[in-house]
mmCIF file as Biopython writes it, N, C-alpha, C and O atoms, coordinates in Angstrom:
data_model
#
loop_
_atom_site.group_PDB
_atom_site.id
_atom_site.type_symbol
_atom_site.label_atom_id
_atom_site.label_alt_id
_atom_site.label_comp_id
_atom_site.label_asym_id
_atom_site.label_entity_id
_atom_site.label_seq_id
_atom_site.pdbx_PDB_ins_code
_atom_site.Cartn_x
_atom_site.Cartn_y
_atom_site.Cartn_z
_atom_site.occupancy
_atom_site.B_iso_or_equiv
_atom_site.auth_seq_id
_atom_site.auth_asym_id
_atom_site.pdbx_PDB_model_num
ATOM 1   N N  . UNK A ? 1  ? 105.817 75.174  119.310 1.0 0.0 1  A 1 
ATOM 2   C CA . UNK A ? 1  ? 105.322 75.691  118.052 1.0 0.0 1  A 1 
ATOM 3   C C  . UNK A ? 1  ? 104.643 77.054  118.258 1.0 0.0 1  A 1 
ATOM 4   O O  . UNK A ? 1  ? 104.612 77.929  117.393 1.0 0.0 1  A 1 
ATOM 5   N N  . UNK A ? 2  ? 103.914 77.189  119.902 1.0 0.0 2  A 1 
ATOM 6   C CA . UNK A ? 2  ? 103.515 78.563  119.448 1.0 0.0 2  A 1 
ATOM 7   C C  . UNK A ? 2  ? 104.481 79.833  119.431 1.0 0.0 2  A 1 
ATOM 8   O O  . UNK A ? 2  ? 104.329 80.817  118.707 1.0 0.0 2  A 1 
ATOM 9   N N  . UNK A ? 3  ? 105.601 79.611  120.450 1.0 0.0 3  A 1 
ATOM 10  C CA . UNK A ? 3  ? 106.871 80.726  120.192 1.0 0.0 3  A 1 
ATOM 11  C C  . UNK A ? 3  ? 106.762 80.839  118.720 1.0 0.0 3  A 1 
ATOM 12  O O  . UNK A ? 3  ? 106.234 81.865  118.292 1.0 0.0 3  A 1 
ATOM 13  N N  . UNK A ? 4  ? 107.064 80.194  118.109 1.0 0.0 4  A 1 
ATOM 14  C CA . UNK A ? 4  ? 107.091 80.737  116.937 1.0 0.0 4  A 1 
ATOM 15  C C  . UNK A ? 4  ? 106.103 81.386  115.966 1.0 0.0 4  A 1 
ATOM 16  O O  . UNK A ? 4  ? 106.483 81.958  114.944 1.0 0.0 4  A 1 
ATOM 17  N N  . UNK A ? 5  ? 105.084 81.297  116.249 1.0 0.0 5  A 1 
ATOM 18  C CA . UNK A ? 5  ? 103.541 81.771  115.801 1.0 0.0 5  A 1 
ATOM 19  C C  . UNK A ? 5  ? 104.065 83.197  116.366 1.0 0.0 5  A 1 
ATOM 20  O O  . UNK A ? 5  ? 104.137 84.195  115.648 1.0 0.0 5  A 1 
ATOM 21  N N  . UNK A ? 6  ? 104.421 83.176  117.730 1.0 0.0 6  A 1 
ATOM 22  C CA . UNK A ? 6  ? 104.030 84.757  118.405 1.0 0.0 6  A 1 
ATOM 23  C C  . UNK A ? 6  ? 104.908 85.538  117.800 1.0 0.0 6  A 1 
ATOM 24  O O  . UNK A ? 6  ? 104.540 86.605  117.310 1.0 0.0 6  A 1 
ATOM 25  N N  . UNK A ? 7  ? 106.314 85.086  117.737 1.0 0.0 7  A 1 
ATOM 26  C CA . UNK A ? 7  ? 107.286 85.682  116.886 1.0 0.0 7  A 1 
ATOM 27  C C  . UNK A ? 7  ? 107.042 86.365  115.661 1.0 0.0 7  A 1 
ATOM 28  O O  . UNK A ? 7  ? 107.331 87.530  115.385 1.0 0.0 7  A 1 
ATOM 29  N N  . UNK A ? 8  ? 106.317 85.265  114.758 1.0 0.0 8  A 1 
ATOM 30  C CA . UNK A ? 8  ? 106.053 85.836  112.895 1.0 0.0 8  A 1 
ATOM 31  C C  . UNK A ? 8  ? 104.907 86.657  113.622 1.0 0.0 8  A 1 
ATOM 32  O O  . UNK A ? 8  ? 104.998 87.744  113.052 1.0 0.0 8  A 1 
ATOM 33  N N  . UNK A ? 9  ? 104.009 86.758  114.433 1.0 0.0 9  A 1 
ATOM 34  C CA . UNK A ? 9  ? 102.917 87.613  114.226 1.0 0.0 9  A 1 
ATOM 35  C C  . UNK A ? 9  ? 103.503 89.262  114.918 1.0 0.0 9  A 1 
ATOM 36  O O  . UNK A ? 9  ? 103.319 90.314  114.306 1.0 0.0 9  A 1 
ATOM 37  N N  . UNK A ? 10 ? 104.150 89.191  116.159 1.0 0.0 10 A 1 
ATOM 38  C CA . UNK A ? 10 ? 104.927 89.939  116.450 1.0 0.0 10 A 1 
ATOM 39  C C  . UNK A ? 10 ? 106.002 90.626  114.778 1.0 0.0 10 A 1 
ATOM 40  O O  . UNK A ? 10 ? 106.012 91.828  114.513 1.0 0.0 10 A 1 
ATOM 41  N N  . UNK A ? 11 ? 106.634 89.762  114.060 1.0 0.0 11 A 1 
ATOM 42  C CA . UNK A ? 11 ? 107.283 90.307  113.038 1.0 0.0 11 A 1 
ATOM 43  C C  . UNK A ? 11 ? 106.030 91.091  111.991 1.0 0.0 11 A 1 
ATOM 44  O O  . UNK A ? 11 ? 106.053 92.239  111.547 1.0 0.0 11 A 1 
ATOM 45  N N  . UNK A ? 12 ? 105.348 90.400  111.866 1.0 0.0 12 A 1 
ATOM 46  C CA . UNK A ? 12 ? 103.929 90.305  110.440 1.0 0.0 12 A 1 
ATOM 47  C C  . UNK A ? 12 ? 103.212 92.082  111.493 1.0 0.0 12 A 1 
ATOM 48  O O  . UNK A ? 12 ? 103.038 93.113  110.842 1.0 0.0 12 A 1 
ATOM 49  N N  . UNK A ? 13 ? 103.053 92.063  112.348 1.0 0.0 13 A 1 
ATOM 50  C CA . UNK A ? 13 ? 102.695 93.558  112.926 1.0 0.0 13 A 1 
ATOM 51  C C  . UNK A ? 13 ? 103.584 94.309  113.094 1.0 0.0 13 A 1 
ATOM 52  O O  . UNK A ? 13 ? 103.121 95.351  113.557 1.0 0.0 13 A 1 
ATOM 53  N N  . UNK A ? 14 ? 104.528 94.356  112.984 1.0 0.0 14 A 1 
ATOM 54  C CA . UNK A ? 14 ? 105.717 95.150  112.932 1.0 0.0 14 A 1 
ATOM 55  C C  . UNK A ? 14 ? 105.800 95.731  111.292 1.0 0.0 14 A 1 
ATOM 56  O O  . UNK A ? 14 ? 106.190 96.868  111.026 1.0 0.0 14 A 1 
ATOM 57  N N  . UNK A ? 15 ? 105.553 95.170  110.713 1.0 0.0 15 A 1 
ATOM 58  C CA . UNK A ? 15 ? 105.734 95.380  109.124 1.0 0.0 15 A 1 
ATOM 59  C C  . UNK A ? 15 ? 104.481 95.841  108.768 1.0 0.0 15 A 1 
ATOM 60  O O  . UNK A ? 15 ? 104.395 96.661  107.854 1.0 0.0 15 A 1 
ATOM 61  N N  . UNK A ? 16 ? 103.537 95.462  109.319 1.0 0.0 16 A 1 
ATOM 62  C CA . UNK A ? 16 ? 102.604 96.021  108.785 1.0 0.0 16 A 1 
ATOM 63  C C  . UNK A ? 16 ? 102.434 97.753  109.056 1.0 0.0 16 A 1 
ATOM 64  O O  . UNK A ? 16 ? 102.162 98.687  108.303 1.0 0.0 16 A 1 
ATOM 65  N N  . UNK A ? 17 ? 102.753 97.650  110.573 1.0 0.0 17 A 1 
ATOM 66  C CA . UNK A ? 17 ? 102.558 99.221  111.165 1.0 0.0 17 A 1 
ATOM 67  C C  . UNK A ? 17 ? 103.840 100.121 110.356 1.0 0.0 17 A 1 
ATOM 68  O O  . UNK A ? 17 ? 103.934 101.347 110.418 1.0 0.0 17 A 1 
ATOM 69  N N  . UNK A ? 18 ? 104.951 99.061  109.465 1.0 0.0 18 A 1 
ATOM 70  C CA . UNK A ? 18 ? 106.244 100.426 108.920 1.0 0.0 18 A 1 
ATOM 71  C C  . UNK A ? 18 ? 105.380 100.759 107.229 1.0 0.0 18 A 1 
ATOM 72  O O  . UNK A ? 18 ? 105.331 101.879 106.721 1.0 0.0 18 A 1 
ATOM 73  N N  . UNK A ? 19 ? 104.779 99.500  106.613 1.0 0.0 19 A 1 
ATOM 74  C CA . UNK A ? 19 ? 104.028 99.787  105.868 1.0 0.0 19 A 1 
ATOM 75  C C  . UNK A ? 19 ? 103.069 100.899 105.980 1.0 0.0 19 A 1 
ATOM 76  O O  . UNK A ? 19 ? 103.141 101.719 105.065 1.0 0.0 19 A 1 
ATOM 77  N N  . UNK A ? 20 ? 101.978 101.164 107.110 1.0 0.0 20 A 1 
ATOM 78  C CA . UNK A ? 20 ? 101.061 102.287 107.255 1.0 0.0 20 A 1 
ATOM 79  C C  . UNK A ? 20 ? 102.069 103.421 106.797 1.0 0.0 20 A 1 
ATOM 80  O O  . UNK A ? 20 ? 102.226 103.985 105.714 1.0 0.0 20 A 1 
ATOM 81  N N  . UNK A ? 21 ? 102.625 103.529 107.896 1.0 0.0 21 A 1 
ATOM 82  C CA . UNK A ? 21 ? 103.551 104.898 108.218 1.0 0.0 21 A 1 
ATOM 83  C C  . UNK A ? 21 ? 104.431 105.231 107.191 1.0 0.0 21 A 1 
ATOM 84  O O  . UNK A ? 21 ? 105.072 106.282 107.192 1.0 0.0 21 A 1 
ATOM 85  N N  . UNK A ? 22 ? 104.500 104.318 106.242 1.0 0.0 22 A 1 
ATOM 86  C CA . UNK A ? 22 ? 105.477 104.957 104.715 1.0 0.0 22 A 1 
ATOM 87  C C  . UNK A ? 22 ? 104.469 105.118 103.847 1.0 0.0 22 A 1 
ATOM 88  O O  . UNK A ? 22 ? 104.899 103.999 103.571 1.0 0.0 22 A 1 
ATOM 89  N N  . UNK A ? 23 ? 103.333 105.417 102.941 1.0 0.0 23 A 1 
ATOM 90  C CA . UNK A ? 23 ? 102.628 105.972 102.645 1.0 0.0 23 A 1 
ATOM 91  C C  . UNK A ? 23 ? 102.633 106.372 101.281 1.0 0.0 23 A 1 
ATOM 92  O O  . UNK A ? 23 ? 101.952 106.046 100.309 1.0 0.0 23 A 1 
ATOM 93  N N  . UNK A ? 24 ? 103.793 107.343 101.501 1.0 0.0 24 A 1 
ATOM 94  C CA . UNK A ? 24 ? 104.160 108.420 100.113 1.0 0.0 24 A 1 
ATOM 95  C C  . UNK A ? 24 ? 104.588 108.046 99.120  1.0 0.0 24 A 1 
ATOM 96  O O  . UNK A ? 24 ? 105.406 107.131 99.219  1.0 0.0 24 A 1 
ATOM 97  N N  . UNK A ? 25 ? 104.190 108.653 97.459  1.0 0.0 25 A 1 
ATOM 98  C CA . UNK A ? 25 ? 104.608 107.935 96.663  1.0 0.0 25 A 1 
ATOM 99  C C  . UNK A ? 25 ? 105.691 108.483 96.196  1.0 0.0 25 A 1 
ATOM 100 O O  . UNK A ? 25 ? 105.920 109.692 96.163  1.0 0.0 25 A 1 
ATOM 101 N N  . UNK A ? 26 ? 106.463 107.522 95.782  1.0 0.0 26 A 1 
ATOM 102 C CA . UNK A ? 26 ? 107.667 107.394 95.532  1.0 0.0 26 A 1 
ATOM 103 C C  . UNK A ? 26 ? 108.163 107.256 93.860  1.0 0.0 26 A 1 
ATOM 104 O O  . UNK A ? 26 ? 107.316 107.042 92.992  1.0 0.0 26 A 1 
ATOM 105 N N  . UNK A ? 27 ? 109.188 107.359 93.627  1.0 0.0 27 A 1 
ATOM 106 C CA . UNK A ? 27 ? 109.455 107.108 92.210  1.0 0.0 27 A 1 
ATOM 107 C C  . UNK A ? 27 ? 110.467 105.485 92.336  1.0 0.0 27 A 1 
ATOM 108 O O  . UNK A ? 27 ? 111.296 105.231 93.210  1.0 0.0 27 A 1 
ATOM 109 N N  . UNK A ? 28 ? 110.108 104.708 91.322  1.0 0.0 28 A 1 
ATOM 110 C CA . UNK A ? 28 ? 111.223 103.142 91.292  1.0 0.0 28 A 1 
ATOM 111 C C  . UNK A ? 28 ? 111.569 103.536 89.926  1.0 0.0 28 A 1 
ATOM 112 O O  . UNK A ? 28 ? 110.929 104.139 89.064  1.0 0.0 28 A 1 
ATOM 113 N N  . UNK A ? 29 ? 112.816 103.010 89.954  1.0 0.0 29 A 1 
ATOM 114 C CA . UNK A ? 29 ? 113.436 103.049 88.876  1.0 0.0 29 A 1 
ATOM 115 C C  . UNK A ? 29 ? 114.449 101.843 88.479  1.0 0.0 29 A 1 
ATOM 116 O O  . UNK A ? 29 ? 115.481 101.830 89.150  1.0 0.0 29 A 1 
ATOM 117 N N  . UNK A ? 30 ? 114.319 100.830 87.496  1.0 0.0 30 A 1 
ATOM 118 C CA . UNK A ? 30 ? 114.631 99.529  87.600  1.0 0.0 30 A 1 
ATOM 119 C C  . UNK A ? 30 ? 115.257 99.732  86.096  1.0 0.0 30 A 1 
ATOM 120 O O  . UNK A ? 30 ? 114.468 100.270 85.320  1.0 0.0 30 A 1 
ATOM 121 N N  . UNK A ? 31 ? 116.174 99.492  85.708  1.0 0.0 31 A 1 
ATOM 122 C CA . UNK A ? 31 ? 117.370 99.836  84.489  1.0 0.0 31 A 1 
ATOM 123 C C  . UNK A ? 31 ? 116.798 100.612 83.965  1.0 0.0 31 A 1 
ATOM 124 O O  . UNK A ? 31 ? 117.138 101.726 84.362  1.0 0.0 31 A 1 
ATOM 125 N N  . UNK A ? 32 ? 115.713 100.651 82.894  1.0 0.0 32 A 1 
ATOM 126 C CA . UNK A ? 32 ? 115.136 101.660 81.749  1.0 0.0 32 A 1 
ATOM 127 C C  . UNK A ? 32 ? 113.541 102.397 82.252  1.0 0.0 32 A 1 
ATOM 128 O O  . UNK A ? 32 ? 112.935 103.419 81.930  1.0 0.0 32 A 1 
ATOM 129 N N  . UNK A ? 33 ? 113.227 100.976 83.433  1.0 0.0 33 A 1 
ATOM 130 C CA . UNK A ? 33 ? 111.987 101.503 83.337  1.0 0.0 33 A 1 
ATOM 131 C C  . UNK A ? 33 ? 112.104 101.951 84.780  1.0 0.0 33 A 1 
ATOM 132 O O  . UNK A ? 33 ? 112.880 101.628 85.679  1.0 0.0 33 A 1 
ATOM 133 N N  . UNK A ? 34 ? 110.862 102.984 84.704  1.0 0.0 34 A 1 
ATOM 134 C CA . UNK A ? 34 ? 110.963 104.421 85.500  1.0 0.0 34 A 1 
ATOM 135 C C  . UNK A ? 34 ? 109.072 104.013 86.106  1.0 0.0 34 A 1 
ATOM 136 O O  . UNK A ? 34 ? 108.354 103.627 85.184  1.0 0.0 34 A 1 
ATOM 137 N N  . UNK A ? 35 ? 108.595 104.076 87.087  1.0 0.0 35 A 1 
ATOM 138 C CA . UNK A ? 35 ? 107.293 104.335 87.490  1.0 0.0 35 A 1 
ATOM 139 C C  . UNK A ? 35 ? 107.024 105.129 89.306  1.0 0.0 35 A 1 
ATOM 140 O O  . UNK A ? 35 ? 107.861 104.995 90.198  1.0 0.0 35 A 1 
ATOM 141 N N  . UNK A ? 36 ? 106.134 105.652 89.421  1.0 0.0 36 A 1 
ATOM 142 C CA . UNK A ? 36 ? 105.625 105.886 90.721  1.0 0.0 36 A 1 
ATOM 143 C C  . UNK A ? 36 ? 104.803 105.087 91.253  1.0 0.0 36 A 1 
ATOM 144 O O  . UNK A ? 36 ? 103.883 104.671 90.549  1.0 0.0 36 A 1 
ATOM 145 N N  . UNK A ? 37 ? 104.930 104.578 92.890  1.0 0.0 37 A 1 
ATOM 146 C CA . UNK A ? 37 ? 103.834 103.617 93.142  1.0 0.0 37 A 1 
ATOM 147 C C  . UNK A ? 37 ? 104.400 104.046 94.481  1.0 0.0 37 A 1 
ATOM 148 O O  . UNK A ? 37 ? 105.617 104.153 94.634  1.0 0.0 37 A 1 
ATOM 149 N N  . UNK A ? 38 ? 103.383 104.337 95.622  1.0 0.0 38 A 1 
ATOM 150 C CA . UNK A ? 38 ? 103.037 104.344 96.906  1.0 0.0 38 A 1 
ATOM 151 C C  . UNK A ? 38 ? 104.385 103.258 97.566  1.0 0.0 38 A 1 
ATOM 152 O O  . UNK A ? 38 ? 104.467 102.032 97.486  1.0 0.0 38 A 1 
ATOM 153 N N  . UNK A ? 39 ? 105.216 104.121 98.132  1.0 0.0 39 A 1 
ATOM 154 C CA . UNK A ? 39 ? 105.978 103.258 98.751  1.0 0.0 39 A 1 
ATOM 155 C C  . UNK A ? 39 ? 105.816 101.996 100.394 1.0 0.0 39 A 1 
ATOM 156 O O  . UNK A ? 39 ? 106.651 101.439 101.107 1.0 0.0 39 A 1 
ATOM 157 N N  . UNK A ? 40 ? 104.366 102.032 100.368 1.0 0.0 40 A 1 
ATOM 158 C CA . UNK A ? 40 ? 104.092 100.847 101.236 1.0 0.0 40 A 1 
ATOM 159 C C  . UNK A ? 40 ? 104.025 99.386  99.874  1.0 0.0 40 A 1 
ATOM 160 O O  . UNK A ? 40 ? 104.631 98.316  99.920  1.0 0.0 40 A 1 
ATOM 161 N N  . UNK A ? 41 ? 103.301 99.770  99.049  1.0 0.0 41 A 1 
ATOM 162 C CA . UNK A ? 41 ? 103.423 98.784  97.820  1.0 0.0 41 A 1 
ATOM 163 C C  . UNK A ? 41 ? 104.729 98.355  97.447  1.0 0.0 41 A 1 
ATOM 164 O O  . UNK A ? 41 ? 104.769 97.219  96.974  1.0 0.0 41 A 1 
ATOM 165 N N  . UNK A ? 42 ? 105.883 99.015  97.544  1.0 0.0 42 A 1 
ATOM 166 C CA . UNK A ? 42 ? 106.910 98.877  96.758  1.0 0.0 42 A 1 
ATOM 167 C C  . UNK A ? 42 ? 107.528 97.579  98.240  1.0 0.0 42 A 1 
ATOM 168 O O  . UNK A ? 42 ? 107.953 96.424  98.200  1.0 0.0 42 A 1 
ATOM 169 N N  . UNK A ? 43 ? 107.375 98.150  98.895  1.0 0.0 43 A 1 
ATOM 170 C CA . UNK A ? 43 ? 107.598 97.692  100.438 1.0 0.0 43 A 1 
ATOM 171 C C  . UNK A ? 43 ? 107.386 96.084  100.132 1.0 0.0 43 A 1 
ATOM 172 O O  . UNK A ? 43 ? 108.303 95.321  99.831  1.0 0.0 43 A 1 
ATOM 173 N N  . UNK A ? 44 ? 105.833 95.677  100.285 1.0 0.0 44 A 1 
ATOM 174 C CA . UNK A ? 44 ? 105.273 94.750  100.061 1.0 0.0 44 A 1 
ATOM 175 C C  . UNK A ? 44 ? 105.779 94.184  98.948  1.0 0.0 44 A 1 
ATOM 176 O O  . UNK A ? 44 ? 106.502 93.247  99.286  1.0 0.0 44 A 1 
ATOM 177 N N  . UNK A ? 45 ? 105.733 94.323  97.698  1.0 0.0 45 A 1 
ATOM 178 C CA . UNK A ? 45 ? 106.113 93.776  96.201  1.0 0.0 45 A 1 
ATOM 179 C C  . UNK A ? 45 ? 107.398 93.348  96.718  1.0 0.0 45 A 1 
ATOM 180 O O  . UNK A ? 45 ? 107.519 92.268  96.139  1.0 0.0 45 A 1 
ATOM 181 N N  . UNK A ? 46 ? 108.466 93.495  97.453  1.0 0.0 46 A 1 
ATOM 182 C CA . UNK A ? 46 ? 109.885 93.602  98.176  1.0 0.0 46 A 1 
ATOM 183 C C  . UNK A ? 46 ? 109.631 92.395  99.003  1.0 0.0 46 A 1 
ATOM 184 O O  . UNK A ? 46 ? 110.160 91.321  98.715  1.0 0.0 46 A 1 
ATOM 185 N N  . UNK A ? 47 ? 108.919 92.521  99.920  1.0 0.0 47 A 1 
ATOM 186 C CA . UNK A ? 47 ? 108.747 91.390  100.537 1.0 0.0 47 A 1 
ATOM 187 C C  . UNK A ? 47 ? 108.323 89.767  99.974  1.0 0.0 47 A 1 
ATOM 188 O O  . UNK A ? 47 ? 109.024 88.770  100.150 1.0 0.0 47 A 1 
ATOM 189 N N  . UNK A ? 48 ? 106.878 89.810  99.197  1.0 0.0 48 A 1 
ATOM 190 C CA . UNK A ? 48 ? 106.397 88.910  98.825  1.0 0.0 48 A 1 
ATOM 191 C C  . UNK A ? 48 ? 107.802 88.425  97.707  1.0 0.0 48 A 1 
ATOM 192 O O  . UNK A ? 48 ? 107.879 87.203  97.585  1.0 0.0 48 A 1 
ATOM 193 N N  . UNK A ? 49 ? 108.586 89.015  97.125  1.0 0.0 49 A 1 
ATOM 194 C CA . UNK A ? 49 ? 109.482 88.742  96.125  1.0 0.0 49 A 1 
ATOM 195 C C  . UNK A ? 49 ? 110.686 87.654  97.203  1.0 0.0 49 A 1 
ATOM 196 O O  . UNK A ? 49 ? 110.857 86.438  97.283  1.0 0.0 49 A 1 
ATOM 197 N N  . UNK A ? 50 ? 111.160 88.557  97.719  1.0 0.0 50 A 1 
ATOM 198 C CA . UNK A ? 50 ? 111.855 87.548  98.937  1.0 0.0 50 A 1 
ATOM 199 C C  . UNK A ? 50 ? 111.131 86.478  99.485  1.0 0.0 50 A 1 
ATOM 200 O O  . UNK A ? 50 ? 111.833 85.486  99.682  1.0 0.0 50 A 1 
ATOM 201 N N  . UNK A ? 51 ? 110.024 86.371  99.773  1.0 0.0 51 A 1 
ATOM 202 C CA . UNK A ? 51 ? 109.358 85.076  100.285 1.0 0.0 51 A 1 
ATOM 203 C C  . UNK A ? 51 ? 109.433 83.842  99.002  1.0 0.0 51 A 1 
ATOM 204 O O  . UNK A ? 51 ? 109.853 82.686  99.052  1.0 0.0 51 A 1 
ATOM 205 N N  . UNK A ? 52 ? 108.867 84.594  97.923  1.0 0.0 52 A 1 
ATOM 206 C CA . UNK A ? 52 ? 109.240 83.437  96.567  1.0 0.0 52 A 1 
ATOM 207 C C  . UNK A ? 52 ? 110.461 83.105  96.689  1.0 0.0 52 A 1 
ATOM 208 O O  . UNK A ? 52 ? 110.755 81.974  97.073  1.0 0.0 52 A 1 
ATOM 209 N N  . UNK A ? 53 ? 111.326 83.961  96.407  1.0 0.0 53 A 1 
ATOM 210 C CA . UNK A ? 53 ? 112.476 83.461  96.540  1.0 0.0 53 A 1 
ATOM 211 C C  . UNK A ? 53 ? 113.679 82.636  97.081  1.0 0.0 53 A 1 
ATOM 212 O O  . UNK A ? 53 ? 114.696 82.096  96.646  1.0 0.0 53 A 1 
ATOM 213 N N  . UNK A ? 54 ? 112.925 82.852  98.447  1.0 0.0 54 A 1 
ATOM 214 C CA . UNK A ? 54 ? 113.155 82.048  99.812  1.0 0.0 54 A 1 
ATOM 215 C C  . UNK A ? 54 ? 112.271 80.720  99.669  1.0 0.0 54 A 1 
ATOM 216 O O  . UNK A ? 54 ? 112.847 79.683  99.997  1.0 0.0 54 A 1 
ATOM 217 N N  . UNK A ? 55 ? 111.000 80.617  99.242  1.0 0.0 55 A 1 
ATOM 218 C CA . UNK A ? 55 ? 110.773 79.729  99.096  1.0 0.0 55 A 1 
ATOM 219 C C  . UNK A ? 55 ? 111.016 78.533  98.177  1.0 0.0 55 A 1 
ATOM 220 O O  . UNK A ? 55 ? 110.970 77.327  98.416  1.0 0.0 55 A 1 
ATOM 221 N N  . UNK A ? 56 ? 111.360 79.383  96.768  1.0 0.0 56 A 1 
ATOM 222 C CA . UNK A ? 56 ? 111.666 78.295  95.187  1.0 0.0 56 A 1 
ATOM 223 C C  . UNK A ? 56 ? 113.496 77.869  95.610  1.0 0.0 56 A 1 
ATOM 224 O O  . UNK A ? 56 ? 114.020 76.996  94.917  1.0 0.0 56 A 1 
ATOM 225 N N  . UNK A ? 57 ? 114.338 78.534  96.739  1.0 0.0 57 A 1 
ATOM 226 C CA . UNK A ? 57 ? 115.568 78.027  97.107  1.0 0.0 57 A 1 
ATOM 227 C C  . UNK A ? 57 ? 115.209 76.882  97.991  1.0 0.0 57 A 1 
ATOM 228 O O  . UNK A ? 57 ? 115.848 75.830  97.979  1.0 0.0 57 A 1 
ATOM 229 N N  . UNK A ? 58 ? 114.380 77.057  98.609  1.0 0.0 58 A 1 
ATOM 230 C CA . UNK A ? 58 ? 114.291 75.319  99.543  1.0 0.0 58 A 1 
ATOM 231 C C  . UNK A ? 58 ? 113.428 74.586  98.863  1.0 0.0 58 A 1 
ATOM 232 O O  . UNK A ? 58 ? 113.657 73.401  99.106  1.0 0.0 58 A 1 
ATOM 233 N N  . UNK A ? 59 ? 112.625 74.704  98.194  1.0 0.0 59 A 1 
ATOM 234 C CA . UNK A ? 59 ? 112.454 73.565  97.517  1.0 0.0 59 A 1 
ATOM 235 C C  . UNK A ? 59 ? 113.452 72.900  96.314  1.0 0.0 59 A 1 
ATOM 236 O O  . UNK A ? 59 ? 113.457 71.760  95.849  1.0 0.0 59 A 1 
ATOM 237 N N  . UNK A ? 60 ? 114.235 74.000  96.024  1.0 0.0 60 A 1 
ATOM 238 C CA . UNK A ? 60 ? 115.280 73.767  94.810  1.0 0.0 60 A 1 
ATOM 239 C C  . UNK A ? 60 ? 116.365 72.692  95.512  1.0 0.0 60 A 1 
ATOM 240 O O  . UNK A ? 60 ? 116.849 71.771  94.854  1.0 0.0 60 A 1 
ATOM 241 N N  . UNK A ? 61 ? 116.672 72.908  96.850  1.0 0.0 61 A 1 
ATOM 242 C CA . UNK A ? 61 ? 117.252 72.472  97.572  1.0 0.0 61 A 1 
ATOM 243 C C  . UNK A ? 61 ? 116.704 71.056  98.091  1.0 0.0 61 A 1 
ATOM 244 O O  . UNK A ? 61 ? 117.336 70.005  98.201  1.0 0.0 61 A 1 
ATOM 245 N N  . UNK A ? 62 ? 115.610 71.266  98.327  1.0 0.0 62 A 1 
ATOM 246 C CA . UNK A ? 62 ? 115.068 69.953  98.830  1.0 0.0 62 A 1 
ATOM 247 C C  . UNK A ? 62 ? 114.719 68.821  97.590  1.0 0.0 62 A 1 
ATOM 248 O O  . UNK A ? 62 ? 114.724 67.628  97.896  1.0 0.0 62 A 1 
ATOM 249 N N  . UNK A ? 63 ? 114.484 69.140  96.499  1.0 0.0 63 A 1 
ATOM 250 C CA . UNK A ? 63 ? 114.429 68.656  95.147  1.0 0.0 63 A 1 
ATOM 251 C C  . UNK A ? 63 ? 116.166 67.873  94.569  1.0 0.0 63 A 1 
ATOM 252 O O  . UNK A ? 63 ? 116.372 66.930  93.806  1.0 0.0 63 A 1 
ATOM 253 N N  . UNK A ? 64 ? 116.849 68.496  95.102  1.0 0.0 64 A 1 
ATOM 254 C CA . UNK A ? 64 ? 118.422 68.089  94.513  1.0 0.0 64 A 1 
ATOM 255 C C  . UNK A ? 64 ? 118.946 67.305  95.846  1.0 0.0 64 A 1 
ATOM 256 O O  . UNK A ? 64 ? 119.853 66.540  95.519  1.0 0.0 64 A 1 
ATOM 257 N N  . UNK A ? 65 ? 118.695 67.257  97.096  1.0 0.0 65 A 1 
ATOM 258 C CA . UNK A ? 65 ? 118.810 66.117  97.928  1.0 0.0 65 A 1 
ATOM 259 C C  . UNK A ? 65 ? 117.686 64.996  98.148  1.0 0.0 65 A 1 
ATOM 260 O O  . UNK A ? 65 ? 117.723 64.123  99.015  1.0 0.0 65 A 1 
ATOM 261 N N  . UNK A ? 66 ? 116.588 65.209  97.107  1.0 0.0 66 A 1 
ATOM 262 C CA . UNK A ? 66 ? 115.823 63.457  96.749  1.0 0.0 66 A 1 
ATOM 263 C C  . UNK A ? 66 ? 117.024 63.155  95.770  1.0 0.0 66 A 1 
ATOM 264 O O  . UNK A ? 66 ? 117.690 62.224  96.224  1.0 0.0 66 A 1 
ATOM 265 N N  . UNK A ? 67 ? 117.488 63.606  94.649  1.0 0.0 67 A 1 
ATOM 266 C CA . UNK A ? 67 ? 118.159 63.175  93.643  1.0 0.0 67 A 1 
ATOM 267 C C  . UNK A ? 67 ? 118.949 62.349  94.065  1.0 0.0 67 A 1 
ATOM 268 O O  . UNK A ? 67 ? 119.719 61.779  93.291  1.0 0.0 67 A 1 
#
């Protein structure tokens, strides 16, 4: 179990240090709507979105094999 601790923390500092180093703000642009936001944020908002996502699929998954 700890390989894998060292791994995500090894990954989780890796991301954090590309987060520092991107910084600048950026423009997003998502069909109509248009905003600027610091592209370490956009980074993050990116990530945490994939983690939901990754997460509401295995439970969706694990929910339809109790059935």
């Amino acid at each position: 179990m700890t390989g894998k601790y060292d791994v995500l923390l090894v990954i989780v500092l890796l991301f954090a240090t590309f987060i520092v180093q991107n910084a600048q703000v950026v423009e997003v642009r998502f069909l109509f709507w248009k905003a600027q936001a610091s592209r370490s944020l956009v980074l993050l908002g990116t990530l945490l979105l994939g983690l939901i996502a990754g997460w509401l699929s295995r439970w969706a998954r694990e929910k339809h094999s109790e059935s």
